[in-house]
Structures are given as structure tokens and as C-alpha cells.
C-alpha positions as CSV (number, residue, x, y, z in Angstrom):
1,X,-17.8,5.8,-9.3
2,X,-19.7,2.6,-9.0
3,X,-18.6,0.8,-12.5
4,X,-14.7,1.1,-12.5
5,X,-12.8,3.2,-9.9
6,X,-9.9,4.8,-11.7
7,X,-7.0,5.1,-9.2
8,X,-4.6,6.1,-11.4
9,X,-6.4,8.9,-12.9
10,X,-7.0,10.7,-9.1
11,X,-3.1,10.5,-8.5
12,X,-2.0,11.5,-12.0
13,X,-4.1,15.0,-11.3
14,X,-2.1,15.7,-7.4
15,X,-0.5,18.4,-7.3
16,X,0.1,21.7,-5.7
17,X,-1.7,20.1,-2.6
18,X,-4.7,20.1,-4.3
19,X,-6.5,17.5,-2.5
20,X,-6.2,14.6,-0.7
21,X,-5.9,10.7,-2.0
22,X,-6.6,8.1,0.3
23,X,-7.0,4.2,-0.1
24,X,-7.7,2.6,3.4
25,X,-7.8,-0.8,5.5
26,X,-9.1,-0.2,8.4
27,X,-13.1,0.6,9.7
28,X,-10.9,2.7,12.7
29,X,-9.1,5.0,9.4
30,X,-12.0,5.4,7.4
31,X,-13.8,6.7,10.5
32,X,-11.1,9.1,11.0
33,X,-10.5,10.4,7.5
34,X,-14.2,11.3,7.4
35,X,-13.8,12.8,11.0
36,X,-10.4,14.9,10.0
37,X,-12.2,16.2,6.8
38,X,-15.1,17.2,8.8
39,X,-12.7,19.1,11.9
40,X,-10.0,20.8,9.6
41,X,-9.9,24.6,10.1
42,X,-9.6,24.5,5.9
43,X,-11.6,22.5,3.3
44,X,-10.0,20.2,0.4
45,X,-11.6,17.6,-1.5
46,X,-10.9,13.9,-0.1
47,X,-11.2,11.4,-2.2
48,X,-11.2,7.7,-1.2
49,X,-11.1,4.2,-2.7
50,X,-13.0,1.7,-0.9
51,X,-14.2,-1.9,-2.1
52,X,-17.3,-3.2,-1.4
53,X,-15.7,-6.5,-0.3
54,X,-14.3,-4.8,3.1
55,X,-17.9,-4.5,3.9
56,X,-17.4,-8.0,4.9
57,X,-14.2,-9.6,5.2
58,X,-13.8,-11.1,8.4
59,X,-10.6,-9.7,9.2
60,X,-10.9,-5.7,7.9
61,X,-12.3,-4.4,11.8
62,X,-11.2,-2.1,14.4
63,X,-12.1,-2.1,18.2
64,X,-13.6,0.9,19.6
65,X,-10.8,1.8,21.3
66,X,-9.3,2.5,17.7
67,X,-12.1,5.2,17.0
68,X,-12.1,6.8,20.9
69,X,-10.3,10.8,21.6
70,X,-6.9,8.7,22.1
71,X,-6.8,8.2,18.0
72,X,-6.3,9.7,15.3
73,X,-5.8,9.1,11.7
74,X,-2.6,7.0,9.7
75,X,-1.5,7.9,6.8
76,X,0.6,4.9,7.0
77,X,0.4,1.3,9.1
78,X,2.9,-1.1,9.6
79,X,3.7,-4.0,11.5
80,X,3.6,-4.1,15.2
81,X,4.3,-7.2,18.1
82,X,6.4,-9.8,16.4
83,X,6.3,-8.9,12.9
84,X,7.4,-5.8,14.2
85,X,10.9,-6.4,15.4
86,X,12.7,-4.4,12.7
87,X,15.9,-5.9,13.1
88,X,14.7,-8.8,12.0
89,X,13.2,-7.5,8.5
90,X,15.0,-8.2,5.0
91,X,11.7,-7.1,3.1
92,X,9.7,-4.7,2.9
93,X,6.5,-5.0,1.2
94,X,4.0,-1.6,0.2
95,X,0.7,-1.9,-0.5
96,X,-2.3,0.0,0.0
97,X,-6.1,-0.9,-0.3
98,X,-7.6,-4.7,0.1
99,X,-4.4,-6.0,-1.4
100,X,-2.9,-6.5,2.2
101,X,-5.2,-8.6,2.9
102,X,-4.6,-11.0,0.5
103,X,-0.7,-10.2,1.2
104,X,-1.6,-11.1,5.4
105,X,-3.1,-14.6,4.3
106,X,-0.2,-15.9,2.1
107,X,2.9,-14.3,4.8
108,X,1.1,-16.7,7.2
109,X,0.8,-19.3,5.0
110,X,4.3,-19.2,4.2
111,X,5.7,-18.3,7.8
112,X,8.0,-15.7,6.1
113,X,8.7,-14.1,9.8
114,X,11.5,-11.4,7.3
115,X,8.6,-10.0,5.3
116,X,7.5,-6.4,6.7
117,X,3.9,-5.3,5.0
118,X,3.4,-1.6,5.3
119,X,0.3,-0.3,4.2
120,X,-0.1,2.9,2.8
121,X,-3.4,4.6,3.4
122,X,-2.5,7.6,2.1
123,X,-1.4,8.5,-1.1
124,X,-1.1,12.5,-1.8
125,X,-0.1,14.4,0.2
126,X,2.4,11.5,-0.1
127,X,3.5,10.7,3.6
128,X,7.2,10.6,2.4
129,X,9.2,11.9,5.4
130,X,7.3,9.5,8.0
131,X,7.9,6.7,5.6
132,X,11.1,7.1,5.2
133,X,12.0,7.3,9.0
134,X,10.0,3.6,9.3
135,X,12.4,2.6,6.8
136,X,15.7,3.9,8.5
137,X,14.8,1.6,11.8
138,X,15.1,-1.2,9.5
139,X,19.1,-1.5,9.4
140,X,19.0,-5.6,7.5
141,X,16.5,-4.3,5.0
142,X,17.8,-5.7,1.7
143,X,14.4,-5.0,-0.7
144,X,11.3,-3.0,-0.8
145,X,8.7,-4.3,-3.0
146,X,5.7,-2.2,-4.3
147,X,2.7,-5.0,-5.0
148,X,-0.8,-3.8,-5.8
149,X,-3.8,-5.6,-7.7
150,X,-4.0,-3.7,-10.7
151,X,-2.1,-3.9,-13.9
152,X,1.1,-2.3,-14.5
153,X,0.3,0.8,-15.9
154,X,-2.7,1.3,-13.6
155,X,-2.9,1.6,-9.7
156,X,-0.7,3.5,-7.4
157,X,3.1,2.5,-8.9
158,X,3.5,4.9,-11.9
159,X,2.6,7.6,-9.0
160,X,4.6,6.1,-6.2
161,X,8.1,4.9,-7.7
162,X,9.5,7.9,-7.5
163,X,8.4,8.9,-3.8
164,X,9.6,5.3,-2.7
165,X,13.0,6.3,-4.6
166,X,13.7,9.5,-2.3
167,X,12.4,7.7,0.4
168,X,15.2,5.0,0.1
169,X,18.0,7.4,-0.6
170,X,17.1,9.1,2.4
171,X,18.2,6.6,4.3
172,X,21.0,5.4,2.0
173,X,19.1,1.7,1.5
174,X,21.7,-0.8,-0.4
175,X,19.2,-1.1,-3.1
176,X,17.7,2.5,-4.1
177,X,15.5,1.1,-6.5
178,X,11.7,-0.5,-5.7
179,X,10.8,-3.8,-7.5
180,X,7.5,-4.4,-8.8
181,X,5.2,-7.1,-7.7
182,X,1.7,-7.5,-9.7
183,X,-0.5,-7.9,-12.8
184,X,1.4,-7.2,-15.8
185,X,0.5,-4.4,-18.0
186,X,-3.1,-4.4,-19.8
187,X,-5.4,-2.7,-22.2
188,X,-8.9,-3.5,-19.6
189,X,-8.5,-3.0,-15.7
190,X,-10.6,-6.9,-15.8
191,X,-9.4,-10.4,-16.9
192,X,-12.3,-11.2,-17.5
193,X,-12.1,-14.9,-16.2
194,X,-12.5,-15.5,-12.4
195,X,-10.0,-18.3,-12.7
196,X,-7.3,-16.2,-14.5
197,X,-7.6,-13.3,-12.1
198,X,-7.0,-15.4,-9.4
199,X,-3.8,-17.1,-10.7
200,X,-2.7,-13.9,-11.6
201,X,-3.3,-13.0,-7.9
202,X,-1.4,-15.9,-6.8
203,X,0.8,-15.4,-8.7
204,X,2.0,-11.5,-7.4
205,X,1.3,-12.3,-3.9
206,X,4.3,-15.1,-4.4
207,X,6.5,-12.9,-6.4
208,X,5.8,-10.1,-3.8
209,X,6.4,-12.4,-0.5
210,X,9.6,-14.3,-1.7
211,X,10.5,-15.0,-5.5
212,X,12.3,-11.7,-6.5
213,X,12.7,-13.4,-9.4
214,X,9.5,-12.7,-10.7
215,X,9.3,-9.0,-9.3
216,X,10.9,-6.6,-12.0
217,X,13.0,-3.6,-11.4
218,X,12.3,0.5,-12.1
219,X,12.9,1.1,-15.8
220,X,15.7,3.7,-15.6
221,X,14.9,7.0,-18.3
């Protein structure tokens, strides 16, 4: 849908396995998700989110080797070499979509060596058993932090908080509890003004990479 793709809309209609939600990163896991839909014995929608702007950003590409009989599809991605070392993580940071990107650029701006990103490229059937076992290997993680580009009460958090929840008790994290990192709530999906939408995106990416202070807790019921 070409004027204003909805996310929030797809994920508040999952359920019963009814289909499949995926927002991806990669050229390597878009190839895949088409090639999976196309070689599965059964047949259920797949719907995907893709910007235009991955088209051509200079750092959203895959090798071949990525796309050859050795692969196969991710529902999630972390961090590998250096980044990688798990003992070494305090944070975690979710995303999914283009968002990394912009998270990628400001942990290398700020050298924050701590800060895990782990992207989530697929949303329902929510990959909650594999995420939680990344999580276990992570034995000094202090904080996961949910960031996405939309506003509050649009995107993937409504949806997600409570699989990132039993993901965490799984593996009996010291804090059970996601924070927040992103645009506050708001009535239009738009700013409306290049230059507040970018402090605004400034803004999260900070929050999400290393002031806690401006990420904000789960609302308990």
C-alpha cells in the first residue's frame, strides 16, 4: 500500500497462524522470504514491509554467498565478530525494518562496544523461543530496549511487549520488563516537517543507544 503502510494494523489481525508478518533488512532475507513462500508444501499469505529507501542505501546488501543452497531465511539477526561477544553485552536493543540502520550509524558513532542490536525480521509467527535462547547467552545483560521509527501507539511495540516479556522471564533477566525507545504517541504517522522528524529521530536513536533516562518502561494493567 503505496501511500501509508500500516504496520500496526497487519499485526493487530495475527492470530491462529493465520499468516505471516515480516519486516526485513537484508536483499539476502527478502530473497529468501519470497523463495520460502514459493517452496512451502502449504500456502499462507506473506505480507512484508519494505521501504523504498533500501533500494539504495549503501549499506542494506548481501553477497551472493548469502542467497547460494548453503542459506536460508532469518527470522531474526543479530550481532556477529566483535559485537558479538555476548559476554560483553549490557544492552540489548530490538528493532526491525530500516530503523537499524540508523541504530548501526549512531553505535559507531558513539563506540558503545555494550550495545547488542538484534533485528527482528520476523514478526508473526513471532520467533519467541529462538529469541529467547539469544538472550540466555547474554549472562551481563542488564536492559533490552524495543526502538522503532513510528509513534507510540503505532509500529510493532503494542504487538511485541508482551512476546519480549515471556521471552525475558524465560530466561529469568534481572529486569523482565522492555523499555521503550521512539517517537512519542501521535494522532498522523508524519511530522510533517523534515527537520522535526529528524530530531525526533535523533532523539530515540540516543535514548535507545545509552540515555535510559529517556526510554520509558511497560505501563503495567
Amino acid at each position: 500500500e503505496h501511500s501509508s503502510a500500516r504496520f500496526e494494523r497487519y499485526l493487530q489481525m495475527c492470530g491462529q497462524d493465520n499468516w505471516q508478518v515480516c519486516n526485513l533488512t537484508t536483499p539476502a532475507n527478502y530473497f529468501h522470504a519470497l523463495r520460502r513462500q514459493i517452496r512451502r508444501e502449504f500456502r499462507k499469505p506473506l505480507v512484508i514491509m519494505e521501504p523504498k529507501s533500501l533500494l539504495r542505501h549503501k549499506r542494506c546488501v548481501s553477497p551472493l554467498s548469502d542467497m547460494n543452497a548453503e542459506s536460508q531465511f532469518q527470522r531474526i539477526i543479530g550481532e556477529t565478530g566483535k559485537l558479538g561477544a555476548n559476554a560483553k553485552v549490557r544492552r540489548v536493543v530490538l528493532c526491525t525494518g530500516k530503523v537499524y540502520y540508523d541504530l548501526l550509524a549512531g553505535r559507531e558513532e558513539k563506540k558503545r562496544e555494550e550495545v547488542a542490536l538484534v533485528r527482528i525480521e520476523q514478526l508473526y509467527p513471532f520467533p519467541g523461543e529462538p529469541l529467547a535462547t539469544r538472550l540466555g547467552r547474554m549472562p551481563n545483560l542488564e536492559e533490552v530496549i524495543w526502538c522503532q521509527e513510528e509513534p507510540r501507539n503505532m509500529g510493532g511495540w503494542s504487538f511485541i511487549r508482551d512476546e519480549l516479556e515471556w521471552c525475558l522471564e524465560q530466561v529469568e533477566a534481572k529486569y523482565v520488563r522492555p523499555k521503550y525507545a521512539g517517537r512519542p504517541a501521535a494522532a498522523s504517522t508524519a511530522t510533517g516537517l523534515m527537520s522535526k522528524h529528524i530530531a525526533e529521530r535523533d532523539s530515540f536513536i540516543e535514548a535507545a543507544l545509552g540515555d535510559s533516562d529517556k526510554c520509558t518502561t511497560v505501563e503495567t494493567a
